[in-house]
C-alpha positions, 0 to 999 in steps of 0.5 A, spaced: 406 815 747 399 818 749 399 820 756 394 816 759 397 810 756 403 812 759 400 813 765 396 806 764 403 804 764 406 806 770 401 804 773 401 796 771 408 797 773 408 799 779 402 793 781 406 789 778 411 790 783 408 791 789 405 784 787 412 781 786 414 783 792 408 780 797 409 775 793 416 773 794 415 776 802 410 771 803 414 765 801 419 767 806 415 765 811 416 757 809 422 753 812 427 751 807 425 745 805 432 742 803 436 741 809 442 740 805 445 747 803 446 748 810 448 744 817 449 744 824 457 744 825 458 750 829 465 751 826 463 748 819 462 752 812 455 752 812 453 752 820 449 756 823 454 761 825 455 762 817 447 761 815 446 769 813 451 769 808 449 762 805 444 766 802 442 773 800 435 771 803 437 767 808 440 774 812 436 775 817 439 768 820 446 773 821 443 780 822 435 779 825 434 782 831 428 777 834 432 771 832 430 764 835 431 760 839 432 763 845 434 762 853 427 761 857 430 765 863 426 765 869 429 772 871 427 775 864 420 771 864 414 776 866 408 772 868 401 775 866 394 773 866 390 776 861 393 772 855 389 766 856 388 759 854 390 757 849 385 756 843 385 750 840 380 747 834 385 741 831 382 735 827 384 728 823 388 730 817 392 726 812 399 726 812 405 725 809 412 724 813 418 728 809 426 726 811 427 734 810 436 733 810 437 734 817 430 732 820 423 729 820 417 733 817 410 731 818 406 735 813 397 735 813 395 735 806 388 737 809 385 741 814 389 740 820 385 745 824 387 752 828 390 755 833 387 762 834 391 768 837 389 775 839 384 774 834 387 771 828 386 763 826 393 760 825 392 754 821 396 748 822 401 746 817 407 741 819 410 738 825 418 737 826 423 735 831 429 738 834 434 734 838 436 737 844 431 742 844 432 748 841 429 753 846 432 753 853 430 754 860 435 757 865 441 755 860 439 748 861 436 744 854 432 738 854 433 732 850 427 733 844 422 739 842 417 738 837 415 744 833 407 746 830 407 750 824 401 755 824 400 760 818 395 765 818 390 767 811 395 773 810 402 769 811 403 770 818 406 764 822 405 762 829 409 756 832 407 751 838 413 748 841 413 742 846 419 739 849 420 733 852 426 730 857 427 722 857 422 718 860 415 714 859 414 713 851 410 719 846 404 716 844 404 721 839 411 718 836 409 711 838 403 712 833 410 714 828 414 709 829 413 703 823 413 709 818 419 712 821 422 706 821 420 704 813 424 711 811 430 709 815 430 703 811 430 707 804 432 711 800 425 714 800 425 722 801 417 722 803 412 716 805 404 718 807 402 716 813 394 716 812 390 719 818 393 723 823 390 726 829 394 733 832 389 732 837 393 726 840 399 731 842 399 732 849 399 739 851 400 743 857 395 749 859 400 753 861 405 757 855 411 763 855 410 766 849 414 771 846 416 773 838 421 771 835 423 767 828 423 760 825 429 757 827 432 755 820 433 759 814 430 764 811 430 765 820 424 769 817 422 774 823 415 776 827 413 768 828 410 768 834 412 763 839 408 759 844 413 754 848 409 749 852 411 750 859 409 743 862 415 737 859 413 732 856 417 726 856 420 720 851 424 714 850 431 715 848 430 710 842 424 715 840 430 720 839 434 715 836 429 714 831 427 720 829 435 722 829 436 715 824 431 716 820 433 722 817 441 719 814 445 725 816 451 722 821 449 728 826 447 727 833 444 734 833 439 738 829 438 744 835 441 751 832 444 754 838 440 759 842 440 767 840 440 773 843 434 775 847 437 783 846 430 787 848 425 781 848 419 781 852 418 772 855 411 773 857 408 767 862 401 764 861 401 760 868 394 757 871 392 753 876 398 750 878 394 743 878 394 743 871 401 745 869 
């Protein structure tokens, strides 16, 4: 074979396979969007003690080093002030309502705006709920944690959490509830939603921030987390809902806290009157 054929070759071969692994990379960075492969059940064969070895690609759920959720432990937490407010740029999207196995996802099928940090814009991607929360704060956890999946142009991802405790209704979920009904009373996998606006989300101005991963498999690691300190709250009939809707007999679709083992929990914290 000539030489500089060969040489063309090897070359195309080796771009072949550099692509092929930014690519396959790249789509970890997604959630699972099948719930059904794996469950809750601590002492049960698919739970989340045995979510690393489901999957070769879902290892990081068994070995990773920055798993979540972890334990906003207040001793652990250290208070600065140069990150800032948050940045915030949302907009009105069209989107769809999917019944993932274990858990409602809000899926925009537009532009849903962003959310910018240390320079690089995240656009907003999904919203889904846990129940408790997932996150913990001084090893107590809350009834309800809402997630706002961002992904950067170059496949990064950034999450916004907010938790809720029992109280006054959620406008947000308020806005949600004839459509989640219209699902637990189906078959139906997915029901578009029309018109949503992420602006409706209540969000507190103060945050811990740390980097952790997502909390289902592939538990892909380097998200950066921001939990909204102020509580919100919701109904136990909102939880009640989100909970039926999705079919799966649980009370639960939290994964238990991980180990935070050399993580930084930093702490955004403004005035007081705003938090």
């Amino acid at each position: 074979m000539d030489k500089k054929l060969s040489t063309c070759l090897f070359n195309c071969i080796i771009f072949f396979f550099v692509v092929l692994v930014l690519l396959s990379s790249q789509a970890t960075s997604e959630e699972f969007d099948d719930e059904r492969e794996f469950d809750y059940n601590k002492n049960g064969e698919k739970g989340p003690n045995r979510w690393g070895q489901l999957k070769p690609e879902w290892s990081a759920c068994g070995n990773g080093t920055m798993q979540s959720p972890v334990d906003l432990l207040n001793e652990r937490v250290e208070i600065v002030s140069y990150l800032g407010r948050l940045k915030m740029s949302y907009k009105p999207s069209n989107a769809t309502l999917k019944n993932r196995g274990h858990g409602m996802k809000l899926s925009f099928e537009n532009e849903a705006g962003n959310i910018e940090i240390n320079g690089t814009e995240y656009e907003l991607k999904q919203l889904h709920w846990h129940s408790p929360s997932e996150h913990t704060i001084d090893g107590f956890s809350l009834d309800l944690e809402l997630h706002m999946v961002h992904e950067s142009q170059d496949g990064q991802v950034a999450v916004v959490g907010i938790m809720y405790k029992i109280g006054r209704p959620d406008s947000f979920l308020l806005s949600l509830k004839d459509h989640l009904e219209n699902i637990t009373d189906t078959t139906e996998k997915e029901s578009y939603v029309g018109v949503i606006d992420p602006r409706d989300i209540k969000i507190g101005s103060g945050y811990y921030r740390y980097l952790g991963s997502l909390t289902i498999p592939p538990c892909t690691e380097n998200v950066v987390w921001t939990i909204v300190r102020k509580v919100q709250t919701v109904t136990r009939e909102q939880v009640r809902v989100l909970r039926v809707a999705v079919h799966d007999e649980s009370n639960t679709n939290a994964r238990p806290v991980q180990p935070i083992n050399k993580r930084t929990v930093q702490l955004y914290k403004p005035d007081e009157m705003e938090n």
